[in-house]
Each structure stands twice: as C-alpha cells, then as structure tokens.
KOLRO-632868 format. One record per atom (N, C-alpha, C): atom name; residue number from 1; z, x, y; residue in one letter. Coordinates in steps of 0.2 Angstrom, whole numbers. Example, Ala and Ser with C-alpha at 12.3 -4.5 7.8 and 13.67 -1.06 7.14 Angstrom:
BEGIN
<timar atom="N" nr="1" w="39" u="66" v="-28" rest="A"/>
<timar atom="CA" nr="1" w="39" u="62" v="-22" rest="A"/>
<timar atom="C" nr="1" w="39" u="66" v="-16" rest="A"/>
<timar atom="N" nr="2" w="35" u="64" v="-11" rest="S"/>
<timar atom="CA" nr="2" w="36" u="68" v="-5" rest="S"/>
<timar atom="C" nr="2" w="39" u="64" v="0" rest="S"/>
//
This chain:
BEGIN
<timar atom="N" nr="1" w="-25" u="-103" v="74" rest="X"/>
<timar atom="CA" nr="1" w="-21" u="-103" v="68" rest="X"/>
<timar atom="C" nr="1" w="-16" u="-108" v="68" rest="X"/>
<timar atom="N" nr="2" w="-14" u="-112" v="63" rest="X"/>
<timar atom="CA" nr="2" w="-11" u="-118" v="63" rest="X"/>
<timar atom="C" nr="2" w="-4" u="-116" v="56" rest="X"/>
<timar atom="N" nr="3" w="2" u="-115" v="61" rest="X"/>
<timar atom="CA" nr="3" w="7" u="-113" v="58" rest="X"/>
<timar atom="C" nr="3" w="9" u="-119" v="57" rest="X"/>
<timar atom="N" nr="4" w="15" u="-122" v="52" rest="X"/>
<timar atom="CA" nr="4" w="19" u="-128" v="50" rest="X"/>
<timar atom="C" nr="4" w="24" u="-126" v="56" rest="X"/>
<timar atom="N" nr="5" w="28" u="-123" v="60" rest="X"/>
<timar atom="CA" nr="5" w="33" u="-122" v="64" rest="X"/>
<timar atom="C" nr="5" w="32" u="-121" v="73" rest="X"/>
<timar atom="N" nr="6" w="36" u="-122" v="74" rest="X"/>
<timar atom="CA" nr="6" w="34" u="-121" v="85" rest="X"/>
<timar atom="C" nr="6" w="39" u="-117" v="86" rest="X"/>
<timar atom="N" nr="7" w="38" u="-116" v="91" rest="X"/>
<timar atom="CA" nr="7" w="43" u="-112" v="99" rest="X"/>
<timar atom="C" nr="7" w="42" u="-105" v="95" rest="X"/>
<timar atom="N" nr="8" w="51" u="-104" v="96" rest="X"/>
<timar atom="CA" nr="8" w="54" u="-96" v="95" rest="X"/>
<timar atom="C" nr="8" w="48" u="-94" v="88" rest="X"/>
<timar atom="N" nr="9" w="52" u="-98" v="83" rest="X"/>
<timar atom="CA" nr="9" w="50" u="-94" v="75" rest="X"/>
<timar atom="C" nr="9" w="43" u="-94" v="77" rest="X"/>
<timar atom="N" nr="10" w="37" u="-98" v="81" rest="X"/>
<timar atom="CA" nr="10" w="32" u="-97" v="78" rest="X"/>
<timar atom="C" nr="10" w="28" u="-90" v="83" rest="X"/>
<timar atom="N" nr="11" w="32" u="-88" v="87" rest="X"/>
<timar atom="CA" nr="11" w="31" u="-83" v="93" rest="X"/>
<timar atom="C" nr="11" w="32" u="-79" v="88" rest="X"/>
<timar atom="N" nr="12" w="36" u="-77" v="86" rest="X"/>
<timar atom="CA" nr="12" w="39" u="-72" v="82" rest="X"/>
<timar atom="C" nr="12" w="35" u="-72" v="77" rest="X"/>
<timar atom="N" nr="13" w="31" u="-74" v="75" rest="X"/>
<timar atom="CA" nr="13" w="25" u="-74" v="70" rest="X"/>
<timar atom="C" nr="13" w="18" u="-70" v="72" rest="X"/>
<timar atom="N" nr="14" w="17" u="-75" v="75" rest="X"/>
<timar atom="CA" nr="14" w="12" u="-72" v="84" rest="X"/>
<timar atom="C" nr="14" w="12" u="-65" v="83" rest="X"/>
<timar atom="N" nr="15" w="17" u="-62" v="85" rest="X"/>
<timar atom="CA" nr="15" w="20" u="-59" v="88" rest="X"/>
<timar atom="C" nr="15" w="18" u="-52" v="84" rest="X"/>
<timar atom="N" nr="16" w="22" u="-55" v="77" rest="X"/>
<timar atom="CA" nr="16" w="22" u="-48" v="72" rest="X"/>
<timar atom="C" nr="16" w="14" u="-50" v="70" rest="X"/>
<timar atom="N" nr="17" w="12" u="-52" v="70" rest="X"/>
<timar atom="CA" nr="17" w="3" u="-56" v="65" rest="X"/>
<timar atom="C" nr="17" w="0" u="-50" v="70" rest="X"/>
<timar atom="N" nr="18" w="2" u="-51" v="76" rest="X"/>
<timar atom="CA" nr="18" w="-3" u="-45" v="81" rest="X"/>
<timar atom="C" nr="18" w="-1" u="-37" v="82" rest="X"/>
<timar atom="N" nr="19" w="5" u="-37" v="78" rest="X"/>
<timar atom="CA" nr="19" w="6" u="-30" v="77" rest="X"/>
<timar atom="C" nr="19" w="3" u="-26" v="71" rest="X"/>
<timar atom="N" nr="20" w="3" u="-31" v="66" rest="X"/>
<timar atom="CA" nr="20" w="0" u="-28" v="61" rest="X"/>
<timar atom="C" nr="20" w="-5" u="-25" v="60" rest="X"/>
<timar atom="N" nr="21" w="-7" u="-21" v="56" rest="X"/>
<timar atom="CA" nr="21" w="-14" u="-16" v="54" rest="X"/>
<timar atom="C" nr="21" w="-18" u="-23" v="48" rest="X"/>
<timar atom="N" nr="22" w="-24" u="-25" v="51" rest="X"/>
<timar atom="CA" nr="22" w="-29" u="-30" v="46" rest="X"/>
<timar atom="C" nr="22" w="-34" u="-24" v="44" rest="X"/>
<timar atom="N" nr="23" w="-33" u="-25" v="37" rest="X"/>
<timar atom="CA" nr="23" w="-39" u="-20" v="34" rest="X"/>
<timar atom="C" nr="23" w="-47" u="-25" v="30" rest="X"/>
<timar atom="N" nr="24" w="-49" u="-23" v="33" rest="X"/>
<timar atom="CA" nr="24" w="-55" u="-29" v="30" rest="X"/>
<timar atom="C" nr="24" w="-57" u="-24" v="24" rest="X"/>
<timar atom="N" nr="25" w="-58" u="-30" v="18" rest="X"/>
<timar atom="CA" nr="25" w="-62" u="-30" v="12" rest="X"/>
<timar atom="C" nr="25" w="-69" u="-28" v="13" rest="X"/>
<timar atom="N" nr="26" w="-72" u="-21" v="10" rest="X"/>
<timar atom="CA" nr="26" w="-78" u="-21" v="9" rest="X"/>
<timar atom="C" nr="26" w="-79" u="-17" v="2" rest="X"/>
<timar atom="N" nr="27" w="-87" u="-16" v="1" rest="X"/>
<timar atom="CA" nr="27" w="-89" u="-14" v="-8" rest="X"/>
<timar atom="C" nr="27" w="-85" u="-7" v="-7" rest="X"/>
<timar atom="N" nr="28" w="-84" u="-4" v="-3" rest="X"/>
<timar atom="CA" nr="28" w="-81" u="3" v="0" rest="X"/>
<timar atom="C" nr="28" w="-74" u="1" v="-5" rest="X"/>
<timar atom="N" nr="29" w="-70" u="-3" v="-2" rest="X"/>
<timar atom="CA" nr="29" w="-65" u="-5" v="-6" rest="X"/>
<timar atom="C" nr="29" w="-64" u="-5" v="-13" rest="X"/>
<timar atom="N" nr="30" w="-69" u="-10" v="-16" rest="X"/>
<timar atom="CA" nr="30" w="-69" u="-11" v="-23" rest="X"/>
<timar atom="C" nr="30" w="-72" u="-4" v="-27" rest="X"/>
<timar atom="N" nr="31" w="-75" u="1" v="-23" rest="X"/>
<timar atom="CA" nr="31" w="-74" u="7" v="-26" rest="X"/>
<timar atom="C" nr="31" w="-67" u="10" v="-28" rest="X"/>
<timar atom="N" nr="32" w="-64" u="10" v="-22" rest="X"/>
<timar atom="CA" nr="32" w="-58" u="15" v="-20" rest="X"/>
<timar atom="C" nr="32" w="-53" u="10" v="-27" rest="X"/>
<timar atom="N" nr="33" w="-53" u="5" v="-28" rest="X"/>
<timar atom="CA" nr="33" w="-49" u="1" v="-30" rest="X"/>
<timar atom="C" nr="33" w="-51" u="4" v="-39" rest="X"/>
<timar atom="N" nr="34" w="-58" u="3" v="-41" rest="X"/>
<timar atom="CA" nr="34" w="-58" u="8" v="-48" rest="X"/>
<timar atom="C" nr="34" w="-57" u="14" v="-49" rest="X"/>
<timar atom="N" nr="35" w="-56" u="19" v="-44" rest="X"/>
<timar atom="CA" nr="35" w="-52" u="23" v="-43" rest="X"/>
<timar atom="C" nr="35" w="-45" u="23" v="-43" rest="X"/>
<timar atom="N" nr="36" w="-42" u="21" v="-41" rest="X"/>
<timar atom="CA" nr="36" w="-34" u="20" v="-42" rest="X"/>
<timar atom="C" nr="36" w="-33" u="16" v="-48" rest="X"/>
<timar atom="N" nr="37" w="-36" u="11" v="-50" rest="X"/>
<timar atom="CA" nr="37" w="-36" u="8" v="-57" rest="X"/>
<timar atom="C" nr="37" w="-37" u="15" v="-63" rest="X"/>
<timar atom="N" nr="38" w="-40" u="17" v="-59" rest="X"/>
<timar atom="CA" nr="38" w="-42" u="25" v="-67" rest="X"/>
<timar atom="C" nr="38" w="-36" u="29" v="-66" rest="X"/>
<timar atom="N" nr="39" w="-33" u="31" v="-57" rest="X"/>
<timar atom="CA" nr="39" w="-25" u="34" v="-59" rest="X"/>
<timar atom="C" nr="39" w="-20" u="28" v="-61" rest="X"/>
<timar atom="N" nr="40" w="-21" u="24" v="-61" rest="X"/>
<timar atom="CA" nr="40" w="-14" u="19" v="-65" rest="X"/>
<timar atom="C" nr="40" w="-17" u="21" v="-71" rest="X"/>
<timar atom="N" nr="41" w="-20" u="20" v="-76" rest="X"/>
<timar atom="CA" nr="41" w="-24" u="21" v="-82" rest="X"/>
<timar atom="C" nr="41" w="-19" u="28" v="-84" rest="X"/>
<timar atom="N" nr="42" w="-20" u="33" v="-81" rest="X"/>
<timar atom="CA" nr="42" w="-18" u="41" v="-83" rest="X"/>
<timar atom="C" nr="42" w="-12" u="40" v="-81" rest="X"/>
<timar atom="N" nr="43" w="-10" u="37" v="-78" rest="X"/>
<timar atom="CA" nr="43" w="-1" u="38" v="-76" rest="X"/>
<timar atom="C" nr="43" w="2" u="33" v="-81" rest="X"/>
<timar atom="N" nr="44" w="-2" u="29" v="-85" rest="X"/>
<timar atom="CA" nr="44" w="1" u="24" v="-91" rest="X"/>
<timar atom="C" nr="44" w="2" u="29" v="-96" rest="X"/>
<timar atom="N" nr="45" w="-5" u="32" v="-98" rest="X"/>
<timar atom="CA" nr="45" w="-5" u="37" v="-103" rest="X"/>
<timar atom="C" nr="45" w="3" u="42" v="-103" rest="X"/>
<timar atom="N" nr="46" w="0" u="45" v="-98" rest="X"/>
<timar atom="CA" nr="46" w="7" u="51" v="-97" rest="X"/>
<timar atom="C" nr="46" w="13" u="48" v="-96" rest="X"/>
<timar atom="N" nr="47" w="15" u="42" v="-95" rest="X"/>
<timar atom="CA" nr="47" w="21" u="37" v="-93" rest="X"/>
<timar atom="C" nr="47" w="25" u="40" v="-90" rest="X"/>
<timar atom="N" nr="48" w="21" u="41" v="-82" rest="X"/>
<timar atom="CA" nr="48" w="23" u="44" v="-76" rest="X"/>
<timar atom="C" nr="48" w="21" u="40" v="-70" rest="X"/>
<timar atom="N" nr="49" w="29" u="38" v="-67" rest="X"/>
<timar atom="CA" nr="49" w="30" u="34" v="-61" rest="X"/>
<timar atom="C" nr="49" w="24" u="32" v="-58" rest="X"/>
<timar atom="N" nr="50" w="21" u="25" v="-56" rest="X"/>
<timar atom="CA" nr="50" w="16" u="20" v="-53" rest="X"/>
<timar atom="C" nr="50" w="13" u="19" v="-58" rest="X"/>
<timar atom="N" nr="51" w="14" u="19" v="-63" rest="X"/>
<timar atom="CA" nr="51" w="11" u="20" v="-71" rest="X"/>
<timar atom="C" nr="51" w="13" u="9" v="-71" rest="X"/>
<timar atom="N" nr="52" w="18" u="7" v="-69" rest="X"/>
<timar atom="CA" nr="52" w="20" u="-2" v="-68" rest="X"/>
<timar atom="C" nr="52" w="16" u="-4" v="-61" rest="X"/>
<timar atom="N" nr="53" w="11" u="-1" v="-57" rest="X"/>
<timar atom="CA" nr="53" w="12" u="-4" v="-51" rest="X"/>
<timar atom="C" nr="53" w="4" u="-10" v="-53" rest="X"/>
<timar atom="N" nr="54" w="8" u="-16" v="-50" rest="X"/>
<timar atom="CA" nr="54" w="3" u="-21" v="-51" rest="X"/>
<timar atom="C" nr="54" w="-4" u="-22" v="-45" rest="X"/>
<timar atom="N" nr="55" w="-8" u="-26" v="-48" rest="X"/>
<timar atom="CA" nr="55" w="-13" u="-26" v="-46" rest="X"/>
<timar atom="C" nr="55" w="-10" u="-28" v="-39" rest="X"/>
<timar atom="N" nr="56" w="-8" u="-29" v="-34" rest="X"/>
<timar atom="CA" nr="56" w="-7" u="-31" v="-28" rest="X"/>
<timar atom="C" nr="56" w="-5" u="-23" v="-27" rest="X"/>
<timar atom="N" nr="57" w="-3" u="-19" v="-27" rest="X"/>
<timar atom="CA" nr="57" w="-1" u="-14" v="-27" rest="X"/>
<timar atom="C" nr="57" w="-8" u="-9" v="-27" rest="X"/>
<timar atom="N" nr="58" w="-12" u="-10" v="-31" rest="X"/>
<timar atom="CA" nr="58" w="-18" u="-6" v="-34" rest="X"/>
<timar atom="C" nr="58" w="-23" u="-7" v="-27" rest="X"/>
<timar atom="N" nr="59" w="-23" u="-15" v="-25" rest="X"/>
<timar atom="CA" nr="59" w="-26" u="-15" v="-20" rest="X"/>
<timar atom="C" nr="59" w="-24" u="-13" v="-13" rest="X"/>
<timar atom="N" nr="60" w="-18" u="-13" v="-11" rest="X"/>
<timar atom="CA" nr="60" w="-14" u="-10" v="-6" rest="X"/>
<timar atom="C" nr="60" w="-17" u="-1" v="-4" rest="X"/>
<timar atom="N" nr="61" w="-15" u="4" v="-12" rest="X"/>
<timar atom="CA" nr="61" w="-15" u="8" v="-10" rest="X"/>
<timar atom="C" nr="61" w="-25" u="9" v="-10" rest="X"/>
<timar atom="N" nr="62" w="-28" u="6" v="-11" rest="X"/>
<timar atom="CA" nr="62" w="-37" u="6" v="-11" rest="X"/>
<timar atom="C" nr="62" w="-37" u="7" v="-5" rest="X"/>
<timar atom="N" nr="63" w="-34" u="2" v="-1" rest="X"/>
<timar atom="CA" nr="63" w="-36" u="-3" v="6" rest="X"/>
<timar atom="C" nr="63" w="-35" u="5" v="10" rest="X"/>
<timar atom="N" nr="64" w="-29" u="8" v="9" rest="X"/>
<timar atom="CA" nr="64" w="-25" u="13" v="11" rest="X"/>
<timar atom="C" nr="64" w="-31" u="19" v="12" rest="X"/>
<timar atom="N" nr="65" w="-31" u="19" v="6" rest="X"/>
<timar atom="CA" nr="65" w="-36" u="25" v="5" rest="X"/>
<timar atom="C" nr="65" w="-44" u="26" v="8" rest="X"/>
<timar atom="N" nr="66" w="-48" u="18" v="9" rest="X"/>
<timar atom="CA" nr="66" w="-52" u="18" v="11" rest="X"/>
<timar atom="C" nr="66" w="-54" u="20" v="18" rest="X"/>
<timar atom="N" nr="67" w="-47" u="16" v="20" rest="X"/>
<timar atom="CA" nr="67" w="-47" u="19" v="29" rest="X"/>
<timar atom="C" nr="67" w="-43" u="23" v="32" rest="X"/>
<timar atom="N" nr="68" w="-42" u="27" v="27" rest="X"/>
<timar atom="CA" nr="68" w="-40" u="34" v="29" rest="X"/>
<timar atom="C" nr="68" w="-31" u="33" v="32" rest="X"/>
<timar atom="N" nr="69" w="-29" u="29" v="30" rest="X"/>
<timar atom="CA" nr="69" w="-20" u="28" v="35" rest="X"/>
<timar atom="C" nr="69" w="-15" u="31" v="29" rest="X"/>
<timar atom="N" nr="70" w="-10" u="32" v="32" rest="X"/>
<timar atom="CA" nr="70" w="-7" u="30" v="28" rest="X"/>
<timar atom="C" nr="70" w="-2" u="25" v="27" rest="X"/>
<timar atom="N" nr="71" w="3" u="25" v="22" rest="X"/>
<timar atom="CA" nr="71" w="5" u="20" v="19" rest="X"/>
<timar atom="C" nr="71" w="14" u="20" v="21" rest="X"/>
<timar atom="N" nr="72" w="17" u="16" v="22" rest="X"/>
<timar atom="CA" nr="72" w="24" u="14" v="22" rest="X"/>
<timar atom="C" nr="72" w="26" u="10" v="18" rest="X"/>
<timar atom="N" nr="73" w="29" u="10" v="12" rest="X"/>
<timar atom="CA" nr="73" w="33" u="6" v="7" rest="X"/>
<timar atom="C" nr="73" w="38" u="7" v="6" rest="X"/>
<timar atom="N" nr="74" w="41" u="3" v="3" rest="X"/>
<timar atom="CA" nr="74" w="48" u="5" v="-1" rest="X"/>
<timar atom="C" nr="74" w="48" u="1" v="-7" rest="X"/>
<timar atom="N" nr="75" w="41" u="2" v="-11" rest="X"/>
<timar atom="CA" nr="75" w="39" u="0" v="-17" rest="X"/>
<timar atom="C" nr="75" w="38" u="7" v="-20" rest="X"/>
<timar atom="N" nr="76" w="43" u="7" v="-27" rest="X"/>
<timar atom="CA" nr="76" w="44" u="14" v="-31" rest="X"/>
<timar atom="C" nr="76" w="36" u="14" v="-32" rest="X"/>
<timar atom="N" nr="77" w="32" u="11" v="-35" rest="X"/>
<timar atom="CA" nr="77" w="28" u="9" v="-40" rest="X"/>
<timar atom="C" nr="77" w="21" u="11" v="-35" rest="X"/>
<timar atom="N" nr="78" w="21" u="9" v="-28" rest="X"/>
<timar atom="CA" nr="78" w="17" u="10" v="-23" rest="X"/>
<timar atom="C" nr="78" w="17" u="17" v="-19" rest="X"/>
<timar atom="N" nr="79" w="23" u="19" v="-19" rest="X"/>
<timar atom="CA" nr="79" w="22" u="25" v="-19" rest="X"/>
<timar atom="C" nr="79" w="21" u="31" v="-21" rest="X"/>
<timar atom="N" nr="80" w="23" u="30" v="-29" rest="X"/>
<timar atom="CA" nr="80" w="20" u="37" v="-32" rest="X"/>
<timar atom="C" nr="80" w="14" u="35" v="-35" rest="X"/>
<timar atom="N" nr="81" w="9" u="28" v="-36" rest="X"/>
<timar atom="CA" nr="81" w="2" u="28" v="-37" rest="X"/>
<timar atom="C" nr="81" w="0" u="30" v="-31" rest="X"/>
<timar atom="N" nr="82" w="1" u="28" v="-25" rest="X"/>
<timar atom="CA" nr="82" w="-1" u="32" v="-18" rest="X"/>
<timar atom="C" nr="82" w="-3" u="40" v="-18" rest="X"/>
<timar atom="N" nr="83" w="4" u="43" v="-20" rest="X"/>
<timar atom="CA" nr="83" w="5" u="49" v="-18" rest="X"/>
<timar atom="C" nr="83" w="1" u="54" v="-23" rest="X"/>
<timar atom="N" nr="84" w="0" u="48" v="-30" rest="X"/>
<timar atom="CA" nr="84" w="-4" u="51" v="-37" rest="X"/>
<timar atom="C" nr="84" w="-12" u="50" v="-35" rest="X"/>
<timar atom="N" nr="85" w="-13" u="46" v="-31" rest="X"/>
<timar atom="CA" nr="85" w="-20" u="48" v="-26" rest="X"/>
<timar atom="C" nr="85" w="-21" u="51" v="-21" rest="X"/>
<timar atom="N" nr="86" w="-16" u="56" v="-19" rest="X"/>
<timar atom="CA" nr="86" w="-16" u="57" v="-14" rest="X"/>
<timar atom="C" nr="86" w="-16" u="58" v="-6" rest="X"/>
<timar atom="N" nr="87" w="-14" u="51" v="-7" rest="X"/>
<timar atom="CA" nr="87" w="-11" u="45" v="-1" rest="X"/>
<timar atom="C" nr="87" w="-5" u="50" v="5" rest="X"/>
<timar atom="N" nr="88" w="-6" u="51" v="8" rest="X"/>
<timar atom="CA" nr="88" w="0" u="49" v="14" rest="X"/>
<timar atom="C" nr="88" w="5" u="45" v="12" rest="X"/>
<timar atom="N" nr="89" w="10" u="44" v="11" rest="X"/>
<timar atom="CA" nr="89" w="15" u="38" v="10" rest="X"/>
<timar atom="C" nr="89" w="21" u="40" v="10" rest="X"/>
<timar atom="N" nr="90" w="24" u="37" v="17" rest="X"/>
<timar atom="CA" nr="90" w="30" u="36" v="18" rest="X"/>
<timar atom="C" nr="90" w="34" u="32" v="14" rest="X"/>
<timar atom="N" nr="91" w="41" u="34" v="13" rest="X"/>
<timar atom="CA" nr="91" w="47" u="29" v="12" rest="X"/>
<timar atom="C" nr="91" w="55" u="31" v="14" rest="X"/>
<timar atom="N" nr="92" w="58" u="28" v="10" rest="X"/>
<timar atom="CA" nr="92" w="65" u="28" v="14" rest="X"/>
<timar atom="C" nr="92" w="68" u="27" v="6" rest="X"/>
<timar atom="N" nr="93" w="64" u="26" v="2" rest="X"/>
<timar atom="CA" nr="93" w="68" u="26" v="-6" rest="X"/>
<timar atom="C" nr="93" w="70" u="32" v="-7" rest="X"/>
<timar atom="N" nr="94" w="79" u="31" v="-10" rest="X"/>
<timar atom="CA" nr="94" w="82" u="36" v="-11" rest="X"/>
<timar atom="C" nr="94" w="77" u="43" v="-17" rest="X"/>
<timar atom="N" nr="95" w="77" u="47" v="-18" rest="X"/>
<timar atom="CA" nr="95" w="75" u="54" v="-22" rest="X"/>
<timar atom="C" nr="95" w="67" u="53" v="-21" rest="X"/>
<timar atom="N" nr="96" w="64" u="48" v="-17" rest="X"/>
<timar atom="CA" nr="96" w="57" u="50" v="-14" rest="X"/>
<timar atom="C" nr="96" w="56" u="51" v="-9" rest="X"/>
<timar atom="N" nr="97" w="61" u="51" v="-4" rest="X"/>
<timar atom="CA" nr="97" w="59" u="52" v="5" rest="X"/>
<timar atom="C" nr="97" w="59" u="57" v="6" rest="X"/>
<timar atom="N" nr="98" w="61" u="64" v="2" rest="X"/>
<timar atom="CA" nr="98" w="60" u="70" v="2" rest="X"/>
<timar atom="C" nr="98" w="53" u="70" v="3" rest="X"/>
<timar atom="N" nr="99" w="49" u="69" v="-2" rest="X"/>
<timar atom="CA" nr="99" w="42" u="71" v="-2" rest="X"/>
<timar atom="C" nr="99" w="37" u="66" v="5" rest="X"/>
<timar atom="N" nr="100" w="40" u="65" v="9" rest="X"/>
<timar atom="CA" nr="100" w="37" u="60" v="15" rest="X"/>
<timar atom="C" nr="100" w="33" u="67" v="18" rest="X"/>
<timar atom="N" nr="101" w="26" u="67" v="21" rest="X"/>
<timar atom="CA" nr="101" w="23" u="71" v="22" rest="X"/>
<timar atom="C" nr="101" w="25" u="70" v="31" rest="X"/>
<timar atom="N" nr="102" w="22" u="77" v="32" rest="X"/>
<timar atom="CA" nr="102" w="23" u="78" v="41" rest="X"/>
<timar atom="C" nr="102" w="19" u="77" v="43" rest="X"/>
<timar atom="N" nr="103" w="18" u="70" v="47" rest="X"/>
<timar atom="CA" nr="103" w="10" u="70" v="50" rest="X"/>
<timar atom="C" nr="103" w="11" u="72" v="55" rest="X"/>
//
C-alpha cells in the first residue's frame, strides 16, 4: 500500500488500517442497502430523526446490518436510521447514549 508519508505518521496509519473492521461489498449488501433506503423513505415521511442521513450513511448502516455487528457513531442521523432498523448502535451523543443497548 503506497502511503504519500514515512516513519511515525505512516506507522500510525498501519497501525489503525490493521485495527479496523473491513466489510466487503456483496449482492447481500445492495439488498440490505434497499432496505434501509425504504426506512429512510418512511422516516422522511413521518419526519423522524435519520429521516437526513445520506447515502454514505445508508451504506454504513447496510454493511452493519449484513454482518450482524454493531455500529459506533456519533453521527445523529446514523444512529437513529440504525436503531430505526434495528441495528445495535452505540454512541456518546448527548439524549441518545441512553438508548445504547447492553451487549
């Protein structure tokens, strides 16, 4: 992988790149993803919070969904389209971290 930087910052890249959860894209996916597009749909209607969450969002919470994890954000708009599919999903946003589920 061909970073533009060396040493420390690029180790620290490394570093966090190998800690991170990679979800691979599959058709599984772009199901889960019309599904969460139909509850953003309904949450538009009722104009009820993730009702704004954009298409990076929509794919987020799919990915989430298809592989069964849950989610950590501190995206309002990620979270209650999450929680509006019945996601898992953590946060630390003030009058939503109440609802943070006990795993």
């Amino acid at each position: 992988m061909g970073f533009p930087f060396k040493g420390a910052r690029r180790q620290r890249l490394e570093d966090l790149l190998a800690a991170v959860l990679k979800l691979p894209h599959s058709e599984a996916t772009s199901v889960w993803y019309g599904r969460v597009i139909e509850t953003r749909k309904n949450l538009r209607t009722s104009h009820r919070l993730g009702e704004g969450a954009n298409e990076a969002d929509v794919w987020v919470v799919a990915s989430a969904l298809e592989h069964q994890v849950p989610l950590l954000t501190h995206d309002e708009q990620q979270v209650c389209l999450g929680r509006a599919m019945g996601l898992k999903v953590l946060t630390n946003l003030p009058g939503l971290r109440e609802n943070n589920p006990h795993l």
